[in-house]
C-alpha positions as CSV (number, residue, x, y, z in Angstrom):
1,X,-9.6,-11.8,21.6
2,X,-9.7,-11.6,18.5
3,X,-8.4,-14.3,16.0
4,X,-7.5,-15.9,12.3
5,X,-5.9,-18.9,12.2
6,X,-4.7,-20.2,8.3
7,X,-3.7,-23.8,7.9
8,X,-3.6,-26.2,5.0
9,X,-0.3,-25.1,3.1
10,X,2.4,-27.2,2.3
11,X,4.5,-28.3,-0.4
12,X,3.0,-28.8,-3.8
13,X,4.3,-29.7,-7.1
14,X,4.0,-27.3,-10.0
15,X,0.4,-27.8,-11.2
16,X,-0.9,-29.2,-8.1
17,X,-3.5,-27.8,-5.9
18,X,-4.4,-26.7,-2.1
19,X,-7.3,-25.6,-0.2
20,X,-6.4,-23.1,2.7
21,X,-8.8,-22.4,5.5
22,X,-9.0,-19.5,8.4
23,X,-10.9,-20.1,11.2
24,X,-12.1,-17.1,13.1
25,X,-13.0,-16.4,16.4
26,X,-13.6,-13.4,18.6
27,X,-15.4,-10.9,16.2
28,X,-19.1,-10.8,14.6
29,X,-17.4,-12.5,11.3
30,X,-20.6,-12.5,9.3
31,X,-20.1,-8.5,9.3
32,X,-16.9,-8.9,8.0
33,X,-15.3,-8.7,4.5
34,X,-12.5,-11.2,4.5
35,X,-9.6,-12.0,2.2
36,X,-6.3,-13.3,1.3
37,X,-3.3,-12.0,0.9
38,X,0.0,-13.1,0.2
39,X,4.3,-12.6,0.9
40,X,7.2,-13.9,-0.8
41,X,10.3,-13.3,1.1
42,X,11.6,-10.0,0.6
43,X,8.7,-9.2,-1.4
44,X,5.9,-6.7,-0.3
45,X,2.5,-8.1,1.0
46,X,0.3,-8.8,-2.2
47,X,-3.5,-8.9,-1.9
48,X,-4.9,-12.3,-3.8
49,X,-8.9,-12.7,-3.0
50,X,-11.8,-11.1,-1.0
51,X,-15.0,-12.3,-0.6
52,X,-17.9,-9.8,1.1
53,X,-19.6,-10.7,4.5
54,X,-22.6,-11.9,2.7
55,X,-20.7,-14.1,0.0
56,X,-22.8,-12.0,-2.6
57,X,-19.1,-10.2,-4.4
58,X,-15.7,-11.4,-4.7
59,X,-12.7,-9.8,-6.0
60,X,-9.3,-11.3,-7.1
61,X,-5.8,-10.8,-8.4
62,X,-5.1,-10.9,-12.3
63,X,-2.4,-13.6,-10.7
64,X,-5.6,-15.2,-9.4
65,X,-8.3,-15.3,-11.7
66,X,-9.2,-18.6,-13.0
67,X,-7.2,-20.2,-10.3
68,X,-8.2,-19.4,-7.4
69,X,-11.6,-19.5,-5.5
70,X,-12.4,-18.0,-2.0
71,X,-15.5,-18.9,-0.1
72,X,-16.5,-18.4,3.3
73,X,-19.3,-20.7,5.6
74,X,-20.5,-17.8,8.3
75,X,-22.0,-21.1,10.2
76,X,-18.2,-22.4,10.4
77,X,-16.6,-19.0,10.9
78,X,-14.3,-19.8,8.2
79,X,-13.0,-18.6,4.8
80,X,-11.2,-20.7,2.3
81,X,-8.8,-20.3,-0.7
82,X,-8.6,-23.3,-3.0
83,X,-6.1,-23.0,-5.4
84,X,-5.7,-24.9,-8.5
85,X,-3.0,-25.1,-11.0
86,X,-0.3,-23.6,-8.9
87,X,3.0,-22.0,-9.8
88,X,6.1,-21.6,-8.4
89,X,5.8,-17.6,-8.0
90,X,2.9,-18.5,-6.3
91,X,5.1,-19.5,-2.9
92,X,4.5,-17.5,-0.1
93,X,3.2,-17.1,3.4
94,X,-0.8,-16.9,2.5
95,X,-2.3,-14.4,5.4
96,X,-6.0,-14.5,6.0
97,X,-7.5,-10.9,6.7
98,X,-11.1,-9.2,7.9
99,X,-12.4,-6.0,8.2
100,X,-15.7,-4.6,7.6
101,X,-14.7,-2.6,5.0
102,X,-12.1,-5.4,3.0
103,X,-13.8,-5.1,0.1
104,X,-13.1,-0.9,-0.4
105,X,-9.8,-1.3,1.4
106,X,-8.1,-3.6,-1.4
107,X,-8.5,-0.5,-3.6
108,X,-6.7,1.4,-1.4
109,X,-3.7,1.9,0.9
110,X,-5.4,1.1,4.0
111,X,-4.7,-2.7,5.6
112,X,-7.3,-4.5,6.9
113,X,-8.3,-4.3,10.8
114,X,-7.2,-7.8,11.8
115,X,-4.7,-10.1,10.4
116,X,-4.0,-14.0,10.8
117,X,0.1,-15.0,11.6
118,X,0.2,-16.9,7.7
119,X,0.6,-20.2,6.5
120,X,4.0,-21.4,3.8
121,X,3.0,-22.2,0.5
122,X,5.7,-23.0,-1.8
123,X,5.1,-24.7,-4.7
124,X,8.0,-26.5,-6.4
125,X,9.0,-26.5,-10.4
């Protein structure tokens, strides 16, 4: 069975910083693209990061850049978003995501195969 499991949000002041991590279980995740991607309520789902299965490209949001960092350790089966210097717009419910194709798919219309549940970020002014 396939799964992504996100922890490490929480509360944060405005300015502060968190490190998020998936762990993933029940697929070959060193074939798989993974990313971030993020929902405010009432908001559509936003991509944020992507990092390829080989750690060799990443890609990130203009909201992101200079931020944000996503990294992956294929020994830990696990991919991580440390973000620095957050904002309030920045709350939301931070979903993990794979698929071998991530790294096309964030240019696209097409979601990624698998999806973790999310994990609350708010960040307070």
């Amino acid at each position: 069975q396939v799964q992504l499991v996100e922890s490490g949000g929480g509360l944060v002041q405005t300015g502060g910083s968190l490190k998020l991590s998936c762990a993933a279980s029940g697929f070959t995740f060193s074939t798989y693209d993974m990313g971030w991607f993020r929902q405010a309520p009432g908001k559509e789902r936003d991509f944020v990061a992507a990092v390829s299965w080989s750690s060799s490209r990443t890609d990130y949001a203009d909201s992101a850049k200079g931020r944000f960092t996503i990294s992956r350790d294929n020994a830990k089966k696990t991919v991580y978003l440390e973000m620095n210097s957050l904002k309030p717009e920045d709350t939301a419910v931070y979903f993990c995501a794979a698929d071998r194709d991530l790294m096309r798919q964030i240019r696209t219309t097409i979601p990624p195969r698998y999806w973790g549940q999310g994990t609350q970020v708010t960040v307070s002014s």
